[in-house]
LOBAVEX-692759 format. One record per residue (C-alpha): residue number from 1; residue in one letter; x, y, z. Coordinates in steps of 0.2 Angstrom, whole numbers. Layout:
BEGIN
  pos  code     xx     yy     zz
  NUM     A      X      Y      Z
...
//
This chain:
BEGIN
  pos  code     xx     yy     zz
    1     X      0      0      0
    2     X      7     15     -5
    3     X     11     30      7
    4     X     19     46      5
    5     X     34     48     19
    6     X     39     62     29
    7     X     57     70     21
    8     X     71     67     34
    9     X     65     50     42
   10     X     72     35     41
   11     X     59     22     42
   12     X     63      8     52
   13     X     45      1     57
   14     X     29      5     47
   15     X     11      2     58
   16     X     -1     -5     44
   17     X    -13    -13     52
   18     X    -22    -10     67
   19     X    -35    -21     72
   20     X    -53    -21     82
   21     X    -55      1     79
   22     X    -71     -1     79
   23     X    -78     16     91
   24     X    -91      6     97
   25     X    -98    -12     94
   26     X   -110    -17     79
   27     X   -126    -11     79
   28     X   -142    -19     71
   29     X   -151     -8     56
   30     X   -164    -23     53
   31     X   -167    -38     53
   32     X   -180    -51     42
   33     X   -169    -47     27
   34     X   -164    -59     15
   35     X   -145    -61      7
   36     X   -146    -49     -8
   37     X   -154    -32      1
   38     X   -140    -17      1
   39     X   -145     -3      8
   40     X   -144     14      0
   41     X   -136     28     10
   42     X   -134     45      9
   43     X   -125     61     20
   44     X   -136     76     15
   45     X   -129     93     16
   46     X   -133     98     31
   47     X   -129     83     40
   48     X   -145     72     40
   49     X   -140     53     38
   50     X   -150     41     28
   51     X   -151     25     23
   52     X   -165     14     14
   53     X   -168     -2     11
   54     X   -181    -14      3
   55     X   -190    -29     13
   56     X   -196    -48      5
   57     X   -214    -42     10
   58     X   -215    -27     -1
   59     X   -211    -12      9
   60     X   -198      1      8
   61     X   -189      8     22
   62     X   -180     23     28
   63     X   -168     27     43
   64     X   -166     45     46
   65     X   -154     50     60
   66     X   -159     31     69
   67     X   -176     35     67
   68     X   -186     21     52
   69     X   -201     28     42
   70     X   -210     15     31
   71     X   -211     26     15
   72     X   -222     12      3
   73     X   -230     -5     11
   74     X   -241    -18      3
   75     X   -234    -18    -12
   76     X   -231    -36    -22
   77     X   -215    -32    -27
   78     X   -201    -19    -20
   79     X   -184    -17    -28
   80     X   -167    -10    -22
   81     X   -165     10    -20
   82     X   -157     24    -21
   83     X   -154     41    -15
   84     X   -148     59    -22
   85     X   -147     74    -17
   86     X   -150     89    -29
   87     X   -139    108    -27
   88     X   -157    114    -22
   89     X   -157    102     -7
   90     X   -169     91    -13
   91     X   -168     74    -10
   92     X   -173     61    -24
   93     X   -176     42    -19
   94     X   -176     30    -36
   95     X   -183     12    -31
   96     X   -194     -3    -44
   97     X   -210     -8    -38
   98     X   -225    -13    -43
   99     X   -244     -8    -38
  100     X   -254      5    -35
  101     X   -254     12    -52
  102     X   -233     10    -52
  103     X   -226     -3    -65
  104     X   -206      2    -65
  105     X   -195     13    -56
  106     X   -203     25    -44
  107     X   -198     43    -37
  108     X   -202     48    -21
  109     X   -195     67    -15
  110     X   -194     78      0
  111     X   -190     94      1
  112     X   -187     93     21
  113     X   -171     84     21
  114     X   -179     66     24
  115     X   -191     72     35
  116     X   -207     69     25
  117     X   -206     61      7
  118     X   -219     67     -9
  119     X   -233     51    -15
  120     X   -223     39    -27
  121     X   -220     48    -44
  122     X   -220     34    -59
  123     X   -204     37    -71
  124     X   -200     33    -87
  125     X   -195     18    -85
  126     X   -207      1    -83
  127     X   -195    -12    -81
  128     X   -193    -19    -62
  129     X   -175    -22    -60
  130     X   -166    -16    -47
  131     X   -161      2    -44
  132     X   -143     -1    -47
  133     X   -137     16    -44
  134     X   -141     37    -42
  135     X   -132     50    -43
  136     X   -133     69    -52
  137     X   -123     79    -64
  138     X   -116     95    -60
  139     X   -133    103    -64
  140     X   -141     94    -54
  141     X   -149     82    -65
  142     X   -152     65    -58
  143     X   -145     48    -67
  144     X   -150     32    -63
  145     X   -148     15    -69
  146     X   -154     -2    -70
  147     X   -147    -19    -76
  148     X   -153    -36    -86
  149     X   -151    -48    -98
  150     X   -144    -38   -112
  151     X   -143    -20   -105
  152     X   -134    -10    -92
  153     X   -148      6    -94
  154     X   -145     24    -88
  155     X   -160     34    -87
  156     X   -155     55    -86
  157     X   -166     67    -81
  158     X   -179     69    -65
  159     X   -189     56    -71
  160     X   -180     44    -82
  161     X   -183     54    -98
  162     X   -169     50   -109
  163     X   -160     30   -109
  164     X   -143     22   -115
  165     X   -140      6   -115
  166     X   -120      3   -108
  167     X   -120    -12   -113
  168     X   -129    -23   -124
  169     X   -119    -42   -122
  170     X   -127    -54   -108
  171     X   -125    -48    -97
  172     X   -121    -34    -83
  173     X   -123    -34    -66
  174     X   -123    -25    -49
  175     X   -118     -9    -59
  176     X   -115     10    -52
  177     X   -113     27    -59
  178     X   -102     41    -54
  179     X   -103     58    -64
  180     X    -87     67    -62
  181     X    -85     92    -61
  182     X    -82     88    -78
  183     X    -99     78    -83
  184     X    -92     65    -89
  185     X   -103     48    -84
  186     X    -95     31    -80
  187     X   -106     16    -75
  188     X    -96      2    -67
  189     X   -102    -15    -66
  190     X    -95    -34    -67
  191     X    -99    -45    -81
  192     X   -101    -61    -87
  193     X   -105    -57   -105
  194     X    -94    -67   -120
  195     X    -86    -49   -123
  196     X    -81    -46   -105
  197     X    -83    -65    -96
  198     X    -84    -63    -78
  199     X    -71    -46    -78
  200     X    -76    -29    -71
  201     X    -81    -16    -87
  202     X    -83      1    -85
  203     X    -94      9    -97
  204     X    -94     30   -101
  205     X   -107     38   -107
  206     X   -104     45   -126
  207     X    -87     35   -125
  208     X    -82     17   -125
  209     X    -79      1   -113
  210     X    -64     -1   -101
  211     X    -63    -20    -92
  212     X    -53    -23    -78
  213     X    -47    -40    -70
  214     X    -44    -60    -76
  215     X    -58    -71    -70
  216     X    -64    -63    -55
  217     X    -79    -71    -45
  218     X    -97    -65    -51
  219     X   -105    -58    -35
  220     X   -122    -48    -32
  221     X   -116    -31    -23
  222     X   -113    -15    -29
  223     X    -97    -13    -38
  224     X    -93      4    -30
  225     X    -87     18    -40
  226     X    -91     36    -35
  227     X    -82     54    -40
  228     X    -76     71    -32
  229     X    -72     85    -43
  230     X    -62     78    -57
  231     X    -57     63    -49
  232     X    -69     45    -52
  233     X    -64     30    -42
  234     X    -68     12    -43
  235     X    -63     -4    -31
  236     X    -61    -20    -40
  237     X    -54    -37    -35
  238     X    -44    -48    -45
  239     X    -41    -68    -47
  240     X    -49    -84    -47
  241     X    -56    -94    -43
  242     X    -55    -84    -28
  243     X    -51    -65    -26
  244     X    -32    -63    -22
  245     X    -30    -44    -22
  246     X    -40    -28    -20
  247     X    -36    -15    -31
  248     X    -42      4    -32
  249     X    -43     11    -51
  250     X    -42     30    -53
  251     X    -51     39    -66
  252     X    -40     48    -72
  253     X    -26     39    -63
  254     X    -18     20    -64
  255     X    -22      8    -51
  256     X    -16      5    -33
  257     X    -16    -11    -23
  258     X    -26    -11     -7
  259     X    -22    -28     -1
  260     X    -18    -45     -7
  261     X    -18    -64     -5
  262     X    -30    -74      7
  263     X    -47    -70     -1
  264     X    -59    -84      5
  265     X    -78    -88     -1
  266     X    -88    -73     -8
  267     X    -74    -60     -1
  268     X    -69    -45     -3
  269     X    -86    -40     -3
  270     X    -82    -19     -7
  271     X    -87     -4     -2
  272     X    -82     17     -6
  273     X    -88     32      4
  274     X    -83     50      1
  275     X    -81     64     17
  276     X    -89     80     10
  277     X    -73     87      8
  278     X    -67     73     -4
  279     X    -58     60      8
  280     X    -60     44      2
  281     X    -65     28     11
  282     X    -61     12      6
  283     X    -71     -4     14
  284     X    -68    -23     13
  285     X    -72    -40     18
  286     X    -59    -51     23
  287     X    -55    -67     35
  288     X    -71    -64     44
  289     X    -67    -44     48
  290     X    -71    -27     39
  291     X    -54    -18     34
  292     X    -55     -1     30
  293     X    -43     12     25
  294     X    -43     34     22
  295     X    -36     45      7
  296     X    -32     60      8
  297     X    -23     60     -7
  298     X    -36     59    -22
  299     X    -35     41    -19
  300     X    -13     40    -24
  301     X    -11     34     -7
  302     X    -20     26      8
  303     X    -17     29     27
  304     X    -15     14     39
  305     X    -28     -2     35
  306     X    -40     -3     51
  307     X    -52    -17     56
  308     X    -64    -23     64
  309     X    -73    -41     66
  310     X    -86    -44     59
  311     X   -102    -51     71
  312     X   -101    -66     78
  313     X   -106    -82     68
  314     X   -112    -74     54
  315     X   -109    -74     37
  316     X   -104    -56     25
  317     X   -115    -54     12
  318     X   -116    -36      7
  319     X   -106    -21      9
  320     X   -109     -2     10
  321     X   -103     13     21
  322     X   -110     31     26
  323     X    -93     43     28
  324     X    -95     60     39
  325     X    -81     70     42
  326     X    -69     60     52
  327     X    -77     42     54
  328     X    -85     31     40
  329     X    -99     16     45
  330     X    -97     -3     35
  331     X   -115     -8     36
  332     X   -116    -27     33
  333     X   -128    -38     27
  334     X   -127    -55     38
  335     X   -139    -64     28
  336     X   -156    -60     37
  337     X   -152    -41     46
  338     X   -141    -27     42
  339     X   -127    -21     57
  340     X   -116     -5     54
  341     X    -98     -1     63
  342     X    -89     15     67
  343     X    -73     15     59
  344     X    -59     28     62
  345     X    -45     31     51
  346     X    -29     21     56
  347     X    -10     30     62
  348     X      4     24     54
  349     X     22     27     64
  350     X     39     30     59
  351     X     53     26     71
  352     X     70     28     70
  353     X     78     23     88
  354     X     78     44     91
  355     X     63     49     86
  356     X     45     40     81
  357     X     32     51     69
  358     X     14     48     69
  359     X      7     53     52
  360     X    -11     52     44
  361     X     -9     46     25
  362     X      8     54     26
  363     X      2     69     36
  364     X      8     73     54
  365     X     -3     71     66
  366     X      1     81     78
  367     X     -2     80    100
  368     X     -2     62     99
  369     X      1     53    116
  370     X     15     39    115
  371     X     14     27    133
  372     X     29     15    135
  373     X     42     11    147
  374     X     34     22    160
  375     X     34     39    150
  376     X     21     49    142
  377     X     25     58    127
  378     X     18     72    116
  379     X     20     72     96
  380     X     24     90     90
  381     X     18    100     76
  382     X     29     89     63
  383     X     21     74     70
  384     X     37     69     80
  385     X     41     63     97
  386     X     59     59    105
  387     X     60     41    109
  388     X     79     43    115
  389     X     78     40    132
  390     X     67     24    129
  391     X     76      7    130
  392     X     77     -4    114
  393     X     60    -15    112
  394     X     49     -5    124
  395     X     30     -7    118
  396     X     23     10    114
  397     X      6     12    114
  398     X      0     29    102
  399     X    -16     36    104
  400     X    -24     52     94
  401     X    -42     59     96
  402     X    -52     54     81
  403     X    -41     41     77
  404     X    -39     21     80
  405     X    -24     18     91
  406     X    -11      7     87
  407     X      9      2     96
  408     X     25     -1     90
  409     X     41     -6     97
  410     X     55      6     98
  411     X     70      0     86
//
């Protein structure tokens, strides 16, 4: 994993991983779910978190700040959703169902931040796939798509009023769209088409078809890809018959390696999540834990891979995340409920056997408190702390607010 080092410090021992950073335990969402639900989550503006999710019994439900609203009910058939918010404020929810005079893709808005949602609005489009993904332009003009045999569809427009097909072969799946300052649309998704068999494609709008890994397991989540500004940014795992690396694709940009060998089963189930100010989180499933690890570079480089386990006897089946300034939430499917985390970025430390430096994706962090051999230490502006005085192999705990504590051993 690539990080940017601090001039003038000779690294002797890099901190990558620190385990169980979880601020607090694992919470449940909801439960009677089945395998396939991933929620849709969304961080308005002004602060508001949301996320909505589908049930088997045909109802569609939405969690605003911990408080659930049952926004549609009784329906035959409820598809997955998502969620938008427009330069105006207002929010757009996209979700198939069928009943009560809708036959397709639905959109239901508020104007209140999620406080109170409009009646069902029927769009353009009739077909009952899932909502794969939302997002809008920078004029504020929604997108959303929808997946099948022989299309990858994205609809533009506040109601589905104009449609490309992607991607014509059989066929794509799980797909997402990310619309980047410079309105240029990519639709991400994995195929198992004779064009692209069982690869990861990603389609833009008005252009052509780029693919991305060698026999990579099919699998039914989202495959993320999400933009800030000029930057686009996709997760993609590579090998087979079992994943064996992790690998984040810049748009524009090449590719850097999150992590690497040991894949097991259905993992790494994947997930990306944007601060509002552009710092990107990175989430994945792996040996029966959620990793996760922050950007602060546009996504060149990573700070230190946290973890977390995942709950106890169960089995990961979906992945997505909710980022605020600071923190990010994995929220898991575990086959019949959804559970979120807090996660907090990771420290990574540099020690020489005079001075140890506590930096955040390669940026100082500065009045960490370093515990070992009796002492408490104080990093400075730079980052740095003196470490002299401490004998050889003294465990040194380092702590930071906002941040997951890890140790190291003085050189």
């Amino acid at each position: 994993m690539g990080r940017r080092i601090a001039l003038g410090v000779v690294v002797v021992l890099l901190v990558l991983l620190c385990v169980s950073s979880a601020a607090a335990g694992w919470q449940p969402v909801a439960t009677g779910l089945t395998n396939i639900i991933q929620p849709a989550t969304l961080r308005t503006r002004t602060g508001n978190e949301l996320i909505a999710w589908n049930t088997p019994n045909g109802s569609l439900q939405i969690l605003r700040n911990g408080t659930q609203q049952t926004l549609l009910s009784g329906l035959p058939y409820i598809g997955k959703p998502d969620l938008v918010q427009q330069p105006d404020g207002t929010l757009q929810l996209y979700v198939p169902a069928e009943g009560t005079g809708l036959d397709g893709v639905a959109r239901l808005s508020s104007s209140d931040d999620g406080k109170t949602w409009a009646s069902p609005v029927q769009t353009m489009s009739h077909n009952l796939a899932d909502v794969g993904s939302a997002t809008v332009d920078p004029a504020g003009i929604p997108l959303f798509t929808q997946s099948g045999t022989g299309f990858v569809d994205v609809f533009r427009g506040l109601n589905g009023e104009t449609m490309t097909n992607v991607f014509t072969d059989c066929c794509g799946y799980a797909e997402s769209i990310a619309v980047d300052s410079s309105n240029v649309a990519r639709v991400a998704f994995w195929s198992n088409g004779n064009s692209a068999s069982n690869r990861f494609v990603v389609g833009t709008l008005g252009g052509g078809l780029a693919t991305f890994g060698t026999q990579t397991a099919p699998r039914d989540d989202r495959v993320p890809l999400v933009s800030f500004g000029a930057h686009t940014y996709m997760l993609w795992a590579n090998g087979y018959p079992t994943a064996t690396s992790l690998i984040l694709q810049r748009f524009p940009g090449g590719a850097l390696t999150l992590d690497h060998g040991s894949f097991s089963g259905g993992d790494p189930h994947m997930a990306l999540a944007l601060e509002p100010n552009g710092r990107l989180w990175a989430l994945w499933t792996k040996g029966r834990s959620v990793r996760a690890a922050r950007s602060r570079t546009n996504g060149s480089s990573f700070g230190a891979t946290v973890s977390v386990d995942d709950p106890i006897g169960v089995t990961a089946y979906q992945l997505e995340a909710l980022a605020r300034p600071g923190s990010v939430d994995a929220l898991l499917n575990t086959g019949s409920a959804i559970s979120r985390v807090r996660l907090l970025p990771g420290l990574t430390v540099h020690a020489t056997r005079k001075v140890a430096t506590v930096l955040d994706d390669g940026f100082p962090v500065s009045g960490a408190t370093l515990k070992g051999g009796g002492k408490t230490l104080h990093t400075n502006a730079k980052g740095d702390a003196a470490i002299a005085k401490l004998a050889k192999r003294t465990q040194v705990t380092v702590l930071a607010a906002g941040y997951a504590g890890t140790s190291f051993r003085v050189p």
